[in-house]
C-alpha positions in Angstrom: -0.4 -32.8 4.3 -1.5 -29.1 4.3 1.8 -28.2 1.8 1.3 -31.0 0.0 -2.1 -30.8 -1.1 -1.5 -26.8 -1.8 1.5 -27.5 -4.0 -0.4 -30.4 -6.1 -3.2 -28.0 -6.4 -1.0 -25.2 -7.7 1.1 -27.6 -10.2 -2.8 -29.2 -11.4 -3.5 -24.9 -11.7 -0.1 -24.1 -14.0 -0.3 -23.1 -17.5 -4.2 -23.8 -17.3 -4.6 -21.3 -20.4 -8.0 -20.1 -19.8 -9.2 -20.1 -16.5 -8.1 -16.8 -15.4 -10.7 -15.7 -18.5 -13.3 -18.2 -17.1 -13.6 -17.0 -13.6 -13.3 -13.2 -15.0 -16.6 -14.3 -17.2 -18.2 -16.3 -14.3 -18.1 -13.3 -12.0 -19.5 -10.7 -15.0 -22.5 -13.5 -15.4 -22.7 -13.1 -11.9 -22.3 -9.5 -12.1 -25.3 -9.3 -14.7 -27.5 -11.6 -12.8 -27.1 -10.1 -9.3 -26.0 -13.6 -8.1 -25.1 -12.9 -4.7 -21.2 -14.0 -3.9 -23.0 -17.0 -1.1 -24.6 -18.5 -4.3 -21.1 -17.8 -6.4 -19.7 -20.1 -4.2 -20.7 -22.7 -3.7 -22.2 -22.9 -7.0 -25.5 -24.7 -7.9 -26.4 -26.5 -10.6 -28.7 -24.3 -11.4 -26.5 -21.4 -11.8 -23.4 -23.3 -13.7 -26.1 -24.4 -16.0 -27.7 -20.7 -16.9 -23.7 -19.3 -17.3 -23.0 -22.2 -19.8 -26.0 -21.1 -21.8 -25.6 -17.9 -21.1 -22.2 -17.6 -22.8 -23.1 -19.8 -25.5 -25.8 -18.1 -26.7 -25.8 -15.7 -30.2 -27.7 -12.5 -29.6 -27.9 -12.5 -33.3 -30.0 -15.1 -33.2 -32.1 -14.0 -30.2 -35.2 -11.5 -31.0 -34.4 -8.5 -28.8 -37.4 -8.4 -26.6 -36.4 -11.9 -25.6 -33.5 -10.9 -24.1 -35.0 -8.1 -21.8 -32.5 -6.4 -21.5 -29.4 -9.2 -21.0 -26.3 -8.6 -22.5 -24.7 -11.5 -24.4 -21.4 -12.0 -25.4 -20.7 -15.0 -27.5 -17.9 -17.4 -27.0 -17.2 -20.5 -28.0 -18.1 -24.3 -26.6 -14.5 -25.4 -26.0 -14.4 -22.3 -24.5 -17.5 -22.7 -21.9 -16.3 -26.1 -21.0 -12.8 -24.8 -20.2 -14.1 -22.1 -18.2 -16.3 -24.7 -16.3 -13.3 -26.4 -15.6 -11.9 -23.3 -14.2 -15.0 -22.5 -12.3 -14.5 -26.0 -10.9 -10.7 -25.6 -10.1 -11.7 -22.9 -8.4 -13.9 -24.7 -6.0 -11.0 -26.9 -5.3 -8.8 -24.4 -4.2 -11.7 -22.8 -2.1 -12.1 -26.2 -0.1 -15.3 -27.1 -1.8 -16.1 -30.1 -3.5 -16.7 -30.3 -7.1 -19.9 -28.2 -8.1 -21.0 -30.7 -10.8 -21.9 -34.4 -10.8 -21.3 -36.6 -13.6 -24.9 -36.4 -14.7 -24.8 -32.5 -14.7 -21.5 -31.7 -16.9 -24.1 -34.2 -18.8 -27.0 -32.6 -19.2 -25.2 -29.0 -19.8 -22.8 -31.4 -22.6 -26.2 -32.3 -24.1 -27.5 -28.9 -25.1 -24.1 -27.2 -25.6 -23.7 -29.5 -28.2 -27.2 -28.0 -29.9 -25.5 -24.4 -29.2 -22.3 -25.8 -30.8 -24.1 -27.0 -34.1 -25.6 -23.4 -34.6 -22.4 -22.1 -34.0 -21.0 -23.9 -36.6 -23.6 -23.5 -38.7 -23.4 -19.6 -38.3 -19.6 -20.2 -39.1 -20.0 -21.5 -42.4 -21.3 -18.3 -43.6 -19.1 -16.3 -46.1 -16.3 -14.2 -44.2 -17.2 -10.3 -43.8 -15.8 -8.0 -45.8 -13.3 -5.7 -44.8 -14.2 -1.9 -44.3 -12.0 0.1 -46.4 -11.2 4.0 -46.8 -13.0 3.9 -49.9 -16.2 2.7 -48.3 -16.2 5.0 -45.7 -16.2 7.8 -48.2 -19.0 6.4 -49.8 -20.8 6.0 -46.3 -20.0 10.0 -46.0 -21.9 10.8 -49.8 -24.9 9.0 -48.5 -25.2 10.9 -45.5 -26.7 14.5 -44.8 -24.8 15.0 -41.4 -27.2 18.1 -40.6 -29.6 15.3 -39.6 -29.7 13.7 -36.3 -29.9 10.2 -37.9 -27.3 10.5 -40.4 -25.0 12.7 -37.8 -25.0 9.8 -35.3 -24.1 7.0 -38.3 -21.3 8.6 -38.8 -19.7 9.7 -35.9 -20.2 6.3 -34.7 -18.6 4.6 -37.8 -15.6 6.9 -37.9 -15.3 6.2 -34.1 -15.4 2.4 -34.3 -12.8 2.7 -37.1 -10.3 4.6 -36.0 -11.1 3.2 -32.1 -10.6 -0.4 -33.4 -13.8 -1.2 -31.9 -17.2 -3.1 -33.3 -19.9 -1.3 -33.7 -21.4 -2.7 -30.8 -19.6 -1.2 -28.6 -21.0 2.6 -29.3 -24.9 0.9 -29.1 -27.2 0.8 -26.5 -30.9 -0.6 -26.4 -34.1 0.8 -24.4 -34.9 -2.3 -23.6 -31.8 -1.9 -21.1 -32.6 0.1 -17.8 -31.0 -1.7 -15.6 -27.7 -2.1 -17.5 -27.4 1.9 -18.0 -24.3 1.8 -16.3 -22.8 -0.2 -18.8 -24.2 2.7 -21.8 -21.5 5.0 -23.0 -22.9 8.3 -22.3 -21.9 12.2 -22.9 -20.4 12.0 -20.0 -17.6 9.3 -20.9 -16.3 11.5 -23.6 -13.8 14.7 -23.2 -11.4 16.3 -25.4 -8.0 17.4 -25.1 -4.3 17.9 -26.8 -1.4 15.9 -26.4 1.9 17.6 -24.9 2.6 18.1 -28.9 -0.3 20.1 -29.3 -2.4 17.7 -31.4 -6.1 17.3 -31.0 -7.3 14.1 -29.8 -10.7 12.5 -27.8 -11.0 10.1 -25.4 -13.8 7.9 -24.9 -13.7 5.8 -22.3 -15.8 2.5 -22.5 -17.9 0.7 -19.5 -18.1 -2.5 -20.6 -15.5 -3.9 -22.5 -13.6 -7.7 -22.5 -10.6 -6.7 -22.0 -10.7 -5.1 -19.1 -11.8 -6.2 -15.1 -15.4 -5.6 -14.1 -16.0 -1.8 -12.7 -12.8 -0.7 -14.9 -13.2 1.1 -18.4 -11.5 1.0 -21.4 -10.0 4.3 -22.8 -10.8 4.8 -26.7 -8.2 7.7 -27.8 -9.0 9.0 -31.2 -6.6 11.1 -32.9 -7.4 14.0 -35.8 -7.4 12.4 -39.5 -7.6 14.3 -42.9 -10.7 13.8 -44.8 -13.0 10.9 -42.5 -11.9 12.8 -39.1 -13.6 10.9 -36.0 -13.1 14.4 -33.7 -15.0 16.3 -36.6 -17.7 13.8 -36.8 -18.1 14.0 -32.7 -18.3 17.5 -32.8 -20.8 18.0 -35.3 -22.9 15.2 -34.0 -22.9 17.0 -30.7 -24.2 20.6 -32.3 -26.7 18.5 -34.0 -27.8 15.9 -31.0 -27.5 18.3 -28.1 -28.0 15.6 -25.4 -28.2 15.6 -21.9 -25.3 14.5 -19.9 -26.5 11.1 -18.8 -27.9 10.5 -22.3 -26.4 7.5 -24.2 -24.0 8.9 -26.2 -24.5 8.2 -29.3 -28.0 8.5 -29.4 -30.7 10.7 -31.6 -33.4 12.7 -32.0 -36.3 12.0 -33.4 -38.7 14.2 -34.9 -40.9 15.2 -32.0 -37.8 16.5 -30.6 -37.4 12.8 -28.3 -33.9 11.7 -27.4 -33.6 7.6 -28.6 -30.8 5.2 -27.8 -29.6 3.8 -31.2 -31.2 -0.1 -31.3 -28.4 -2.5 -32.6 -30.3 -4.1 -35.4 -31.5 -0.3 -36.9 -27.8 0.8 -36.9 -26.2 -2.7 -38.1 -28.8 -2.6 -41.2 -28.5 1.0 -42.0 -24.9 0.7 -41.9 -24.6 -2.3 -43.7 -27.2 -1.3 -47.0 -25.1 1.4 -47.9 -21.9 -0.6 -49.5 -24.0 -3.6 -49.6 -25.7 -0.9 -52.1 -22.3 -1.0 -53.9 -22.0 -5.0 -54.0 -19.0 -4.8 -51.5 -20.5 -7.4 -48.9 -23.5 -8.1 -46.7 -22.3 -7.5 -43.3 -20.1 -5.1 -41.0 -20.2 -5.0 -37.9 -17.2 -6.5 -36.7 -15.7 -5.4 -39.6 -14.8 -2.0 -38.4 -12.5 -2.9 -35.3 -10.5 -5.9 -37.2 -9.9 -2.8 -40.4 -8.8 0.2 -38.2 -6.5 -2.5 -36.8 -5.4 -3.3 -40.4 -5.1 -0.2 -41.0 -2.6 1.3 -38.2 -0.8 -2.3 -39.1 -0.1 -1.0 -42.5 1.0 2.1 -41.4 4.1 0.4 -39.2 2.4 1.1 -36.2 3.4 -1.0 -33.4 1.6 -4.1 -32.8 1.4 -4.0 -29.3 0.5 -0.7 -29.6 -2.1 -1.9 -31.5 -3.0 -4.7 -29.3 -3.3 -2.5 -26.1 -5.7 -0.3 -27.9 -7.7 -2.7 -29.1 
């Protein structure tokens, strides 16, 4: 009876698209939280129902001292209820019963489908705008890069761009103490040559989706002609001379204090400068989905492509 039930529960298991992405979200919820593994499993109600909400909810929507300090990550409702139903598959093949009654999946149902309205709602908004070489340039005429401000803006555009990653990525928050492990810092950043000889800097992130909890992801940007990421790092580290465990793309402000860049300051300083131009209202995701475009154009290998960003 033993085989049996283990082969039924691996054929229920096969081709379940999705769960392997649940549980790896689960555990970073957990990981966030500090949800010790004898409350990961079993689960309680309690705890199903914050990591529904929790990966449901838009941070864009959220006032940033609300949050104190919790990182959000946005996915979608048919996505949360798959990954409940891998969270629950996984309690099956653990031996436990099912973690949620009836009258739970119920009551979480009931407000993801408040969460799923705004989300829908959010969606009907215009698509963003591409970010395009052109714009880029025009971010650089804006900016006085002597400044530590303006130095920071755009090492962290051209890095996102030719990265292929959203702005995010580069930002942290002070409102964020206990998640300074997940900060890029000084630290996370080194420059070397390839066996060719060419230039190139790696930055390798702490937090990224793509990659298992603990692990980095490894941002290599390589030496461009006129918008040149390595150029822009270097002269944003003459002009923000930072200490080593200092988020990395940070400032300094006029009394000579060292600030982590807020999201919402860089997001709207980024964005009013081709908004300026009547090119679009919005960026931030802009910049990973272009570079991508970009390289695409250029006949560079998708998969290349797709393992770098």
């Amino acid at each position: 009876m033993n085989t049996i039930s283990s082969l039924a529960s691996h054929a229920t298991l096969h081709n379940t698209s999705g769960y392997g992405a649940g549980l790896h979200k689960y555990h970073i919820f957990c990981d966030i939280f500090s949800i010790t593994e004898y409350d990961q499993l079993p689960a309680s109600f309690k705890i199903l129902h914050s990591f529904a909400l929790w990966a449901a909810a838009d941070p864009e929507l959220i006032p940033v001292e609300a949050l104190e300090g919790v990182r959000l990550e946005l996915i979608s409702v048919t996505a949360i209820r798959k990954y409940l139903s891998a969270v629950q598959a996984w309690h099956f093949m653990q031996g436990w019963p099912a973690p949620l009654s009836d009258e739970d999946l119920k009551c979480i149902n009931f407000l993801l489908r408040g969460l799923e309205n705004i989300q829908a709602s959010r969606q009907l908004m215009p698509p963003r705008p591409p970010i395009t070489l052109q714009m880029l340039t025009a971010l650089r005429l804006k900016l006085k890069i002597g400044k530590p401000f303006n130095a920071y803006i755009w090492a962290m555009a051209l890095s996102a761009f030719w990265g292929m990653k959203d702005l995010v990525r580069f930002l942290s928050s002070p409102l964020e103490p206990l998640m300074v492990k997940l900060h890029l810092k000084k630290t996370d950043i080194y420059f070397n040559t390839d066996l060719d000889g060419s230039p190139y800097a790696c930055l390798d992130l702490p937090s990224a989706k793509t990659v298992k909890a603990g692990k980095v992801q490894s941002v290599f940007l390589t030496e461009q002609k006129n918008l040149c990421p390595l150029a822009a790092l270097r002269n944003f580290f003459q002009v923000v001379p930072a200490q080593a465990n200092n988020p990395l793309f940070s400032w300094v402000d006029n009394r000579g204090n060292v600030r982590p860049m807020v999201k919402q300051t860089a997001i709207k300083f980024t964005n009013g400068i081709p908004t300026g131009w009547g090119w679009g209202t919005s960026f931030g995701h802009s910049f990973r989905i272009s570079g991508a475009s970009y390289f695409l154009v250029q006949k560079v290998d998708p998969e290349i492509i797709r393992i770098a960003g």
